[in-house]
TIMIZA-664091 format. One record per residue: residue in one letter; x, y, z of N, C-alpha, C, CB in turn. Coordinates in steps of 0.1 Angstrom, whole numbers, padded with zeros to 4 digits, always signed. Glycine has a CB too. Layout:
// residues N
AXYZXYZXYZXYZ ...
This chain:
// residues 295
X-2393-0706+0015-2405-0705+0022-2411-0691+0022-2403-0709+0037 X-2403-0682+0020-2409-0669+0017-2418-0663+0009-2403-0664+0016 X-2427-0658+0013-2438-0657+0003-2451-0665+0003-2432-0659-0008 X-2447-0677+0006-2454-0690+0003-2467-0686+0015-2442-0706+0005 X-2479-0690+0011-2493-0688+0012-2502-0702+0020-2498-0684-0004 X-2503-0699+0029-2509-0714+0038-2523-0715+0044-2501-0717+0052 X-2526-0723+0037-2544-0725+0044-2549-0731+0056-2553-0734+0035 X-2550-0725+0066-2549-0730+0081-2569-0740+0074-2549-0710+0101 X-2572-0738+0069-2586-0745+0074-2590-0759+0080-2594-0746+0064 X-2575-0764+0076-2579-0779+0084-2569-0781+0096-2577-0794+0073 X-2566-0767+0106-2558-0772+0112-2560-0759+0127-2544-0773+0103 X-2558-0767+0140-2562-0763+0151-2575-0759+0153-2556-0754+0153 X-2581-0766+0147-2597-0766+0151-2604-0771+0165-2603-0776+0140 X-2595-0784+0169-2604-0785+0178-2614-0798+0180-2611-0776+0177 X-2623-0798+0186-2628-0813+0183-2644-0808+0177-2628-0824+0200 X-2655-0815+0172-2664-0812+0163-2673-0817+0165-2662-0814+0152 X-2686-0816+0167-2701-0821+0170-2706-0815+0153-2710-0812+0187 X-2711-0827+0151-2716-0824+0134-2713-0815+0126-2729-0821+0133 X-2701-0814+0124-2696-0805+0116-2696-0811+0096-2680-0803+0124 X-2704-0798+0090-2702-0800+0074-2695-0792+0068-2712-0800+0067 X-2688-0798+0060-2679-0788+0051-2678-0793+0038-2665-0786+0057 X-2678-0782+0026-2677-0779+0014-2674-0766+0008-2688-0783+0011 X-2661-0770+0001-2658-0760-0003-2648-0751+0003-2666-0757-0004 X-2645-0752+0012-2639-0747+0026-2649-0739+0034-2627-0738+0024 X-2659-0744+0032-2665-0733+0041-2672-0745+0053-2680-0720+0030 X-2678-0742+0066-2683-0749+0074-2699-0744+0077-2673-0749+0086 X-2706-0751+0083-2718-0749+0089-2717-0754+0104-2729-0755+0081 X-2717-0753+0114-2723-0754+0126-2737-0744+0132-2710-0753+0134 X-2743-0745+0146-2756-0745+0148-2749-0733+0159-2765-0761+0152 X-2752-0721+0155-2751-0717+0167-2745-0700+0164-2740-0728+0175 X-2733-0695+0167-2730-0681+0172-2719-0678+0154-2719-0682+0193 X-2719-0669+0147-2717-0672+0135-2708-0656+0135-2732-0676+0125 X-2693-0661+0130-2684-0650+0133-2676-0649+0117-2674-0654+0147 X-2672-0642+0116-2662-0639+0104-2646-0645+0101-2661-0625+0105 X-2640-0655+0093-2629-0655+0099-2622-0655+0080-2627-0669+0113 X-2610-0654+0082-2599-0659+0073-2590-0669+0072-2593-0653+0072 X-2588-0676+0064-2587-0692+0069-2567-0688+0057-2607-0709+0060 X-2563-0683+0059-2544-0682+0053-2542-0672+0057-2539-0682+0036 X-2524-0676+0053-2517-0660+0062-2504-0666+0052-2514-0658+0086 X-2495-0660+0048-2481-0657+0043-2471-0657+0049-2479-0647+0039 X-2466-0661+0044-2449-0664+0054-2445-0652+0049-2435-0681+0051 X-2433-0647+0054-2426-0631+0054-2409-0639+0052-2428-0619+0073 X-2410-0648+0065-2392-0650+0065-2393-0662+0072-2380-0637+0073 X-2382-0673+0074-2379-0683+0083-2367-0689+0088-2384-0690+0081 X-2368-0691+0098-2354-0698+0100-2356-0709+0109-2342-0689+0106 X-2344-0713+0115-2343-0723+0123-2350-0718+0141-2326-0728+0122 X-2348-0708+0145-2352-0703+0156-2373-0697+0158-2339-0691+0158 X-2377-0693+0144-2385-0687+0145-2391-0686+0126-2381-0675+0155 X-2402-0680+0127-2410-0676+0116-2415-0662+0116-2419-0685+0115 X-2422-0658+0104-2428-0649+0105-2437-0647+0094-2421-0640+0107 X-2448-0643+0099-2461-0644+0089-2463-0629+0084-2478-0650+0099 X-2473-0628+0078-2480-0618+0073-2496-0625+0078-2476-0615+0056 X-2499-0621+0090-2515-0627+0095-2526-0614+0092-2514-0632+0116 X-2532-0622+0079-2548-0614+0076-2558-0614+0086-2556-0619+0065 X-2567-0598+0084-2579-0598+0096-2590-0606+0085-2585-0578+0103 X-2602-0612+0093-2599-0617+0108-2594-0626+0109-2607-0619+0116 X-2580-0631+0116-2575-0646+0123-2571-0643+0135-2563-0655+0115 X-2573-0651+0142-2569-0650+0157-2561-0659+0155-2577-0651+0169 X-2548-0653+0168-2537-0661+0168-2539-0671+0173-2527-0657+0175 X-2543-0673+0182-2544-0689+0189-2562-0689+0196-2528-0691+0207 X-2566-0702+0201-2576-0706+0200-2584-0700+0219-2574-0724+0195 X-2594-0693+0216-2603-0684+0224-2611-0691+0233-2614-0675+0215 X-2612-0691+0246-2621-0698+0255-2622-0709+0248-2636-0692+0258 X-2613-0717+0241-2617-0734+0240-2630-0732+0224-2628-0743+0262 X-2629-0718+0217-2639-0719+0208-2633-0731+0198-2643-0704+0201 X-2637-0740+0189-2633-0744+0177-2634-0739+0164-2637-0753+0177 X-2622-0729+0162-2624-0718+0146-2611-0717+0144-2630-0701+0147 X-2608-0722+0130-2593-0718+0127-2588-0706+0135-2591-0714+0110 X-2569-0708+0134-2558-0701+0140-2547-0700+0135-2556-0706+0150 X-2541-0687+0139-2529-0687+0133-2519-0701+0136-2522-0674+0137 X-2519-0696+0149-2510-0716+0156-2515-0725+0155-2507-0720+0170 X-2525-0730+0146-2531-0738+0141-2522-0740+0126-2545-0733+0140 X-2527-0731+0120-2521-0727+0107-2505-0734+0104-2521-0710+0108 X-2496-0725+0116-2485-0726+0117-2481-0743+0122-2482-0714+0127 X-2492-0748+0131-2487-0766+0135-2488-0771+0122-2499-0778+0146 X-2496-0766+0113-2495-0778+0103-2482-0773+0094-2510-0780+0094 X-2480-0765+0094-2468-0757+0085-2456-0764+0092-2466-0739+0087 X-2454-0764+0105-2443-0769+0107-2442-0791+0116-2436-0754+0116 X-2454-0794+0108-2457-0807+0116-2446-0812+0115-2469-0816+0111 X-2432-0814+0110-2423-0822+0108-2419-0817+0118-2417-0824+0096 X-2413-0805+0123-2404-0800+0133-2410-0802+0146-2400-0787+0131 X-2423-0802+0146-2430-0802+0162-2425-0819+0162-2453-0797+0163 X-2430-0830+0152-2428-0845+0157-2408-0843+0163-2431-0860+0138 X-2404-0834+0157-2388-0836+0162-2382-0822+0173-2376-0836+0145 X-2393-0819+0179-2397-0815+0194-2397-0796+0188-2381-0823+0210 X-2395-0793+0178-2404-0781+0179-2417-0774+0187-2408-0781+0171 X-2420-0761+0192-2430-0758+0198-2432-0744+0199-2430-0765+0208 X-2440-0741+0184-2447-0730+0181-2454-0721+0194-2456-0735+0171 X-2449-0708+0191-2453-0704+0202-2456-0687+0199-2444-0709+0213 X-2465-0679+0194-2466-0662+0192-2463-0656+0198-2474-0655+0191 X-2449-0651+0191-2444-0634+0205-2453-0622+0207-2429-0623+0199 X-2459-0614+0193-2463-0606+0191-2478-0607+0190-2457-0602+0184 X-2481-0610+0198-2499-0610+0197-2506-0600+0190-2507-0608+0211 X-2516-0603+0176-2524-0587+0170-2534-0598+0176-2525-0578+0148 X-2545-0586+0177-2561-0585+0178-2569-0596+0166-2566-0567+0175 X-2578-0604+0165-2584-0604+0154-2587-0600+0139-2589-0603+0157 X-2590-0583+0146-2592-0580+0135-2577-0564+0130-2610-0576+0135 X-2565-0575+0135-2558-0566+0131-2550-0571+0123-2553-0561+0140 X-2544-0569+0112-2532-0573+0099-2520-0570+0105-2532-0563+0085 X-2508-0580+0097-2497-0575+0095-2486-0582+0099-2496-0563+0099 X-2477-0579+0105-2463-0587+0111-2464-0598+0123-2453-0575+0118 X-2466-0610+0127-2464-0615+0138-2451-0624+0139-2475-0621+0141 X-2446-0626+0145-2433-0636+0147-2435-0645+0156-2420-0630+0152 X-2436-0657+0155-2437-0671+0159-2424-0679+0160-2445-0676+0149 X-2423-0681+0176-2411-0685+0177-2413-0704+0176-2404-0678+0191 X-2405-0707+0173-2401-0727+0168-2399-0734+0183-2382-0732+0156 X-2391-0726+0189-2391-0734+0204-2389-0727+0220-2379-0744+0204 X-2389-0731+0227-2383-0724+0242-2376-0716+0241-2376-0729+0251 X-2364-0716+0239-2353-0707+0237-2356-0695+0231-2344-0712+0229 X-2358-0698+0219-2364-0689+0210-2372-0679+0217-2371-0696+0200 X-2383-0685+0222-2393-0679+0226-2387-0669+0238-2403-0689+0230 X-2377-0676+0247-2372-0665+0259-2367-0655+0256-2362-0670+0267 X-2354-0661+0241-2349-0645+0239-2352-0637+0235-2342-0643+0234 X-2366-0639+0221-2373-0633+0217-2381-0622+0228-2378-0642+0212 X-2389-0629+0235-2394-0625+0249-2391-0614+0254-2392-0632+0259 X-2376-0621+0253-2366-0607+0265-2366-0594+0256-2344-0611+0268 X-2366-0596+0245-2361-0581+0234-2374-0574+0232-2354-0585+0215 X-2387-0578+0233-2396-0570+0235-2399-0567+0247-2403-0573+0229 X-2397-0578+0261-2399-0569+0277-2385-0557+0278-2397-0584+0295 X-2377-0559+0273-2366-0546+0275-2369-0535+0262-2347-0553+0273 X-2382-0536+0253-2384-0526+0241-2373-0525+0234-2388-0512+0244 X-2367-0531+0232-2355-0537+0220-2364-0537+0205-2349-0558+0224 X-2375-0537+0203-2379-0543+0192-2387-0526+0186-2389-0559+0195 X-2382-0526+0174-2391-0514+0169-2405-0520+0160-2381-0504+0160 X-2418-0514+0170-2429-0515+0158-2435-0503+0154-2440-0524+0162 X-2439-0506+0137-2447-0496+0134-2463-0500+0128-2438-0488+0125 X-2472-0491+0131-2485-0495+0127-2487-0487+0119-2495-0497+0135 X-2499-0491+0106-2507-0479+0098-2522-0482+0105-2508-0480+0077 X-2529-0468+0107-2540-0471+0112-2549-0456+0103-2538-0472+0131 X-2559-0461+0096-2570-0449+0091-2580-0445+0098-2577-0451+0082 X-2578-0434+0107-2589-0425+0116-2598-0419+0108-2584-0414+0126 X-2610-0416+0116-2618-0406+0114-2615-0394+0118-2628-0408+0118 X-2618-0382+0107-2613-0370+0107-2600-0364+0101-2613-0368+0118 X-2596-0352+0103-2582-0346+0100-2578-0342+0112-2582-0335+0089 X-2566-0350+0116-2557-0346+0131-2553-0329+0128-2540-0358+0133 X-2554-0324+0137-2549-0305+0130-2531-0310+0128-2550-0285+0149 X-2522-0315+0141-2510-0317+0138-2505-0328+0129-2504-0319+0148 X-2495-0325+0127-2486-0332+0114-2484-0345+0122-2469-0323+0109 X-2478-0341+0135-2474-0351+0143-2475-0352+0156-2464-0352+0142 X-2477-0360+0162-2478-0357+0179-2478-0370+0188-2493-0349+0184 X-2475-0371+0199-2473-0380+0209-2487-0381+0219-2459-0375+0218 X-2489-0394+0223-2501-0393+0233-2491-0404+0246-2521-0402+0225 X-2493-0398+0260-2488-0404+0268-2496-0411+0279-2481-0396+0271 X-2505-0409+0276-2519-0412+0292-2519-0428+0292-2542-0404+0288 X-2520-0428+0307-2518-0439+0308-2532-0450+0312-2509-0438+0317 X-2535-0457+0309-2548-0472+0301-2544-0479+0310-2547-0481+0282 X-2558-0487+0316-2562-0495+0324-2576-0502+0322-2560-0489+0335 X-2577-0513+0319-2593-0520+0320-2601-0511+0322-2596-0531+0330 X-2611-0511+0316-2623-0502+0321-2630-0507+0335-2635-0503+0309 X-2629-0520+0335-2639-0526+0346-2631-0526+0360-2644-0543+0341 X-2618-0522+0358-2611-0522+0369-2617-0506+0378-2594-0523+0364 X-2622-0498+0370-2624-0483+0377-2641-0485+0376-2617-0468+0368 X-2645-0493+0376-2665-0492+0372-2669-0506+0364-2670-0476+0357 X-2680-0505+0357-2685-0510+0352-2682-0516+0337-2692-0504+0355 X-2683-0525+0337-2680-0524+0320-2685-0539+0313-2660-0521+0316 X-2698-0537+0305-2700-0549+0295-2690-0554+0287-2710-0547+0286 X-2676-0548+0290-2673-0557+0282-2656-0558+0283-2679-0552+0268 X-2652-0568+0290-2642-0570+0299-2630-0566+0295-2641-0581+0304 X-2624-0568+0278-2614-0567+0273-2611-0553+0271-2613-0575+0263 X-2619-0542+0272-2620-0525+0270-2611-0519+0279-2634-0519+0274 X-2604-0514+0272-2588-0502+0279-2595-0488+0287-2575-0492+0262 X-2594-0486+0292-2596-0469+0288-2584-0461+0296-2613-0463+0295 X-2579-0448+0294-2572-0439+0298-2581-0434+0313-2571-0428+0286 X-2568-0438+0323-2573-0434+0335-2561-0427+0342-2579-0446+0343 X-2556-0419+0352-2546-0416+0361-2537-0432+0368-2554-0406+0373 X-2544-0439+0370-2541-0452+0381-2534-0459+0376-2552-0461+0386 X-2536-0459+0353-2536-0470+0343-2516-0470+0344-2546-0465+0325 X-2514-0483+0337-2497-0486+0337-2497-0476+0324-2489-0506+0334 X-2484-0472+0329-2474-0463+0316-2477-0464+0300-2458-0467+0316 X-2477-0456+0298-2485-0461+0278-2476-0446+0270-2513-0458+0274 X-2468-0451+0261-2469-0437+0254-2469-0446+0238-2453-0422+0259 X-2474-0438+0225-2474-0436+0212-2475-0423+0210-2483-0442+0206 X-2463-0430+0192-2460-0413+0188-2471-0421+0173-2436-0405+0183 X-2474-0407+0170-2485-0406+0153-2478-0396+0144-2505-0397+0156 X-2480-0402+0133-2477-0392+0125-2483-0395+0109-2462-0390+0125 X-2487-0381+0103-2496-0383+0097-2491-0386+0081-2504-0373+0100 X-2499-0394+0074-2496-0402+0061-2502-0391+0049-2504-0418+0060 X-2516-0395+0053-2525-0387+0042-2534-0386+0048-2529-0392+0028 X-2541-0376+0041-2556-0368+0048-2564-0373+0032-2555-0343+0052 X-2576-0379+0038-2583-0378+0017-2596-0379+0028-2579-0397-0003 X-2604-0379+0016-2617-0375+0018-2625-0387+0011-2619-0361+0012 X-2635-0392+0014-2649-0402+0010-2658-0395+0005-2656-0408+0022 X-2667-0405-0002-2683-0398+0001-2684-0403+0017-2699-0404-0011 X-2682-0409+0025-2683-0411+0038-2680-0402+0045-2678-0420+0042 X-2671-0392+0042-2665-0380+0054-2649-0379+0047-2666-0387+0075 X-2644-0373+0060-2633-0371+0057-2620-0385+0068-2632-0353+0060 X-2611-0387+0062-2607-0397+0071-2586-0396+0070-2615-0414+0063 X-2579-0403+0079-2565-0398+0080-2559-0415+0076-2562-0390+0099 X-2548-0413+0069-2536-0425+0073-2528-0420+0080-2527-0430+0063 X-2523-0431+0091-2515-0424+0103-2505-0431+0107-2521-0421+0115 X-2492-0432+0110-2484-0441+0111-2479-0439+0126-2475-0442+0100 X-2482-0451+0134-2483-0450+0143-2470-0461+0153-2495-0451+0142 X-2460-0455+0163-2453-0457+0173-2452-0463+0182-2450-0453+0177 X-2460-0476+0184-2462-0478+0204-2448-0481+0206-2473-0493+0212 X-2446-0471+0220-2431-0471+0226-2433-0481+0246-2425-0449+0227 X-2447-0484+0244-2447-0496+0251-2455-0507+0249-2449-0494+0260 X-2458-0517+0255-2468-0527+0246-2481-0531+0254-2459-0544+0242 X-2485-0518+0256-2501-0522+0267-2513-0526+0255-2510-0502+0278 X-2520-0538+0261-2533-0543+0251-2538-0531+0245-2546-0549+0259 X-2545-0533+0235-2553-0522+0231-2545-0503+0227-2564-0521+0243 X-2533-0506+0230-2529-0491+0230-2528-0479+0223-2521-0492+0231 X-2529-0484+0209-2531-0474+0197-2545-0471+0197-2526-0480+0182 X-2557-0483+0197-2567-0480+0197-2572-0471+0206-2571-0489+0196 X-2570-0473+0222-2571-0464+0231-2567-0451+0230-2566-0469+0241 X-2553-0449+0224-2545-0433+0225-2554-0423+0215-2525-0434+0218 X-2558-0435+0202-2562-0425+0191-2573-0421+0195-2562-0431+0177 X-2585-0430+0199-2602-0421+0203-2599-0413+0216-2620-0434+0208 X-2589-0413+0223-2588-0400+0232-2585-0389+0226-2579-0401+0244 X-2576-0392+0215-2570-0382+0210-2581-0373+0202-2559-0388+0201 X-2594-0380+0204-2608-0378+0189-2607-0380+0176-2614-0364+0186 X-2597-0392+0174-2600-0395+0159-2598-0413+0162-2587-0387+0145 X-2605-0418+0161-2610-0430+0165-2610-0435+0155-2621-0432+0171 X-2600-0449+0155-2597-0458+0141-2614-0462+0137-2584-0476+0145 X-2613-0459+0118-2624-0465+0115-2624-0478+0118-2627-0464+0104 X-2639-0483+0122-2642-0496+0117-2641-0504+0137-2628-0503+0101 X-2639-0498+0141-2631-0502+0158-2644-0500+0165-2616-0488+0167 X-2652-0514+0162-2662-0515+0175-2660-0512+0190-2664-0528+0177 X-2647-0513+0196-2647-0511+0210-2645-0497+0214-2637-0520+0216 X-2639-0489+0203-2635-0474+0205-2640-0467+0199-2623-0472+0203 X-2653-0468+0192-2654-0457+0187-2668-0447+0197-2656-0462+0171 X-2674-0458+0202-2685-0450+0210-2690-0459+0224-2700-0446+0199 X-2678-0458+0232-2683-0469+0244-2684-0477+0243-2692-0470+0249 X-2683-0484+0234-2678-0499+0232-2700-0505+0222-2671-0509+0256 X-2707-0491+0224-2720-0496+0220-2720-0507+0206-2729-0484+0216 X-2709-0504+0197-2706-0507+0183-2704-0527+0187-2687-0497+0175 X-2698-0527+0197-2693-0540+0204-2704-0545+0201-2689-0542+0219 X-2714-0545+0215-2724-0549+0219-2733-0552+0209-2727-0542+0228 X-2737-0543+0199-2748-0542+0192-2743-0553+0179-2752-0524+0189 X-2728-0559+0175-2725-0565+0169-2726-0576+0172-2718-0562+0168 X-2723-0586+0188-2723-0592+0194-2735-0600+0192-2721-0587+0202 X-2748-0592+0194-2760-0591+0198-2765-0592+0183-2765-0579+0208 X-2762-0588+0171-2770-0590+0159-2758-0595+0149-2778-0575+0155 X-2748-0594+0149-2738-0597+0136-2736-0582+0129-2745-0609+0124 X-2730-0581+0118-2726-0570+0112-2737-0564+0102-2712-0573+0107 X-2742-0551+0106-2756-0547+0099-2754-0531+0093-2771-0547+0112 X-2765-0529+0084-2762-0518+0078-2763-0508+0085-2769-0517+0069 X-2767-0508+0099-2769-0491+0107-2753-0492+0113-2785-0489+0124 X-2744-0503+0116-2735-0505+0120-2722-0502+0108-2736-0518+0126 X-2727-0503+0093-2719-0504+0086-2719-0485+0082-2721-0516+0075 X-2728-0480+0080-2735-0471+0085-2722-0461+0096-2750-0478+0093 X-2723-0462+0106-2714-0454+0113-2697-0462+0116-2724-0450+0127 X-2698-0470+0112-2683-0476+0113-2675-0480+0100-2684-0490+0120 X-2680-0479+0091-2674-0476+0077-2667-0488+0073-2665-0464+0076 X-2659-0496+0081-2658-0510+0080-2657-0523+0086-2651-0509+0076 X-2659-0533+0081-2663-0547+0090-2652-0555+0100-2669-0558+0077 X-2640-0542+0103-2630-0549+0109-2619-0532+0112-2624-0563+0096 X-2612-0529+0125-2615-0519+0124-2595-0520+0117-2624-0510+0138 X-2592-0507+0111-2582-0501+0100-2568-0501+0108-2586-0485+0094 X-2567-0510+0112-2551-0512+0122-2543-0525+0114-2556-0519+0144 X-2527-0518+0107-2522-0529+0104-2505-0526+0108-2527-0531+0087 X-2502-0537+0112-2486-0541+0117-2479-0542+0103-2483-0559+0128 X-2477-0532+0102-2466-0527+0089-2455-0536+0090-2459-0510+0090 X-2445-0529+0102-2433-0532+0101-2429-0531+0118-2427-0522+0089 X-2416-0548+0120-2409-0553+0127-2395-0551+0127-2411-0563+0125 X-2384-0549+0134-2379-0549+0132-2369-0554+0148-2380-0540+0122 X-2361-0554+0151-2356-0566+0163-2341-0567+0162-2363-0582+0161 X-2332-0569+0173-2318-0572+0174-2315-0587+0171-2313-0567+0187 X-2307-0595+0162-2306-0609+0163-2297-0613+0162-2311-0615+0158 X-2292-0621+0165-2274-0627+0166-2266-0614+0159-2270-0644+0154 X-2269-0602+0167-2258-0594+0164-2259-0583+0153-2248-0603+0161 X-2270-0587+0145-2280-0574+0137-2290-0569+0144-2288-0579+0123 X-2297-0560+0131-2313-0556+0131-2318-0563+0121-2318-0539+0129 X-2329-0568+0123-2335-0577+0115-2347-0570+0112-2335-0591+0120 X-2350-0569+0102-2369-0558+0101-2374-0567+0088-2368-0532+0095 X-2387-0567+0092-2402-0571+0081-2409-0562+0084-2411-0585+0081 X-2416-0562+0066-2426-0555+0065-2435-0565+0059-2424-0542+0059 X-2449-0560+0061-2464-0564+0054-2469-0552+0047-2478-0568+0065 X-2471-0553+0035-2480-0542+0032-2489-0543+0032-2480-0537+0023 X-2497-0529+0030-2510-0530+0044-2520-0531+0033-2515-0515+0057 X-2526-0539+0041-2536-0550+0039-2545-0544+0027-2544-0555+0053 X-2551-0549+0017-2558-0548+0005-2569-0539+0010-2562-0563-0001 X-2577-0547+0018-2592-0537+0024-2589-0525+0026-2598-0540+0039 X-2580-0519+0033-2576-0508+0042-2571-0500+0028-2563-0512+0056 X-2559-0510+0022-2552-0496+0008-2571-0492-0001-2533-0511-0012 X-2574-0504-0005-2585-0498-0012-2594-0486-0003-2594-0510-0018 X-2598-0487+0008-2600-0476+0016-2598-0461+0015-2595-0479+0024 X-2583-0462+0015-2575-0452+0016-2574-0448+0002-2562-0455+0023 X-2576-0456-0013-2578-0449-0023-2593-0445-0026-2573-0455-0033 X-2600-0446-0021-2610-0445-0025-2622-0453-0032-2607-0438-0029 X-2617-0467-0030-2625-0477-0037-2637-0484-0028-2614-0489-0042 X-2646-0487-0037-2650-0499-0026-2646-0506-0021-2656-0506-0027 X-2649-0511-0009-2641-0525-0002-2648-0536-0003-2637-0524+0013 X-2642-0541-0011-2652-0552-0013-2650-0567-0005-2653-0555-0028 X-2659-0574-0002-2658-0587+0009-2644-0597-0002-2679-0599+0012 X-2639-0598+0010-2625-0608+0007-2629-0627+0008-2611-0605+0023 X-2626-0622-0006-2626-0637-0007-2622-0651+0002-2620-0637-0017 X-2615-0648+0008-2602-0653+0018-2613-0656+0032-2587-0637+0023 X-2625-0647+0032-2629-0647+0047-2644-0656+0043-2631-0629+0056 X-2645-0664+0050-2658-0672+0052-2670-0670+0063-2654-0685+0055 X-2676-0674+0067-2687-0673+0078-2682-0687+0086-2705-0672+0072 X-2682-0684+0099-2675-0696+0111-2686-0692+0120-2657-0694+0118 X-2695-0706+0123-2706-0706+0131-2702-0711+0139-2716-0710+0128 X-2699-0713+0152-2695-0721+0164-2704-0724+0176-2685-0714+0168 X-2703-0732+0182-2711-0736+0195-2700-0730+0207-2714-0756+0197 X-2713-0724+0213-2709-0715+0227-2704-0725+0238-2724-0706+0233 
């Protein structure tokens, strides 16, 4: 199973009001989002799986939207074991538009012990993430502690972290990859430590830090990048100051205690992001379609 490459598009969708498809691509009437319809297996066993999940796919299915899913993806991958009481279930939640390692446990059990090894930080992760700018240090720790924005004020836009005194405990360590340069500016590879697992946490640590992952609608300026995305789709004054259509955060590498080992995967990071980081165009992925959906 390793290695092997799976096309979620006909699976965890959902139910459909006039839906057309050709080609793999869909049309529906309505709110029109970006998605990637496959993801790679890494490793498997009898207790659990593990993918290599490309941006954009969301793990599991959003306010009841109907748009491919990773656990979509994954029911049909394992339809024989769910009819013989399997029940897929994601330890490691990424973001949409984030790449890289997730582990998907097969049943209950699984899922508890799994559970347990990341609520006791048993599990080492590492991220690559490409900021804007040149960090002055080689290396450094951010410790401040993140809390909802809307919990201290106002905020359009409910899922937003921000660094407050009040926020739960957060620390990441960074350290730096490469420094290169664009005709866009100058930009960092950074490999990055969360040593706890708060939502949003790299993204949060790094724009306090002032180098704010490219491409990161919610972090890079008040979340305006959000909004103005939301409100129009992805446009050139946006491509313009965000440099890419998904922002530069990828789950490298897993690694976890299991019957008595360490068990580690890696993804290498993701095609968009390496060409990035050499200097290439990034050119639209074939892999990703347009997913129109009803609100």
């Amino acid at each position: 199973m390793m290695g092997k490459v799976v096309d979620v598009s006909g699976g965890g969708l959902g139910d459909f009001c006039g839906l057309a498809t050709g080609g793999g691509r869909w049309t529906l009437a309505a709110v029109s989002l970006q998605v990637v319809i496959n993801f790679k297996v890494l490793d498997e066993c009898d207790e659990w799986i593990v993918v290599d999940k490309p941006a954009p796919l969301i793990v599991h299915p959003a306010n009841r939207k109907p748009e491919p899913t990773l656990l979509g993806g994954i029911a049909m991958l394992l339809a024989y074991e769910i009819e013989n009481g399997a029940s897929p279930g994601v330890v490691n939640r990424l973001d949409r538009e984030t790449s890289g390692v997730v582990v998907v446990a097969k049943h209950a059990a699984a899922a508890r012990e799994l559970g347990g090894i990341f609520m006791r930080r048993e599990a080492r992760k590492e991220y690559l993430a490409v900021v804007l700018g040149w960090p002055q240090a080689a290396a450094w720790e951010c410790d401040e502690p993140i809390l909802r924005a809307g919990d201290i004020g106002e905020s359009a836009i409910w899922v937003r972290q921000t660094v407050h005194p009040a926020g739960k405990e957060c620390r990441t360590r960074f350290e730096v990859v490469e420094r290169f340069e664009r005709k866009e500016g100058r930009f960092c590879l950074l490999r990055c430590f969360p040593e706890t697992g708060r939502m949003h946490q790299i993204r949060v640590h790094l724009a306090h830090s002032g180098h704010p992952i490219a491409g990161d609608k919610l972090y890079s300026a008040q979340g305006l990048e959000y909004t103005e995305w939301m409100a129009a789709g992805w446009t050139p004054e946006l491509a313009r100051r965000l440099f890419l259509p998904r922002h530069a955060l990828h789950a490298e590498v897993l690694a976890l205690p299991w019957a008595g080992r360490i068990i580690e995967w890696r993804a290498e990071l993701a095609a968009d992001l390496r060409d990035f980081v050499e200097g290439k165009e990034v050119l639209p992925n074939a892999d990703v379609v347009i997913w129109s959906r009803h609100d």
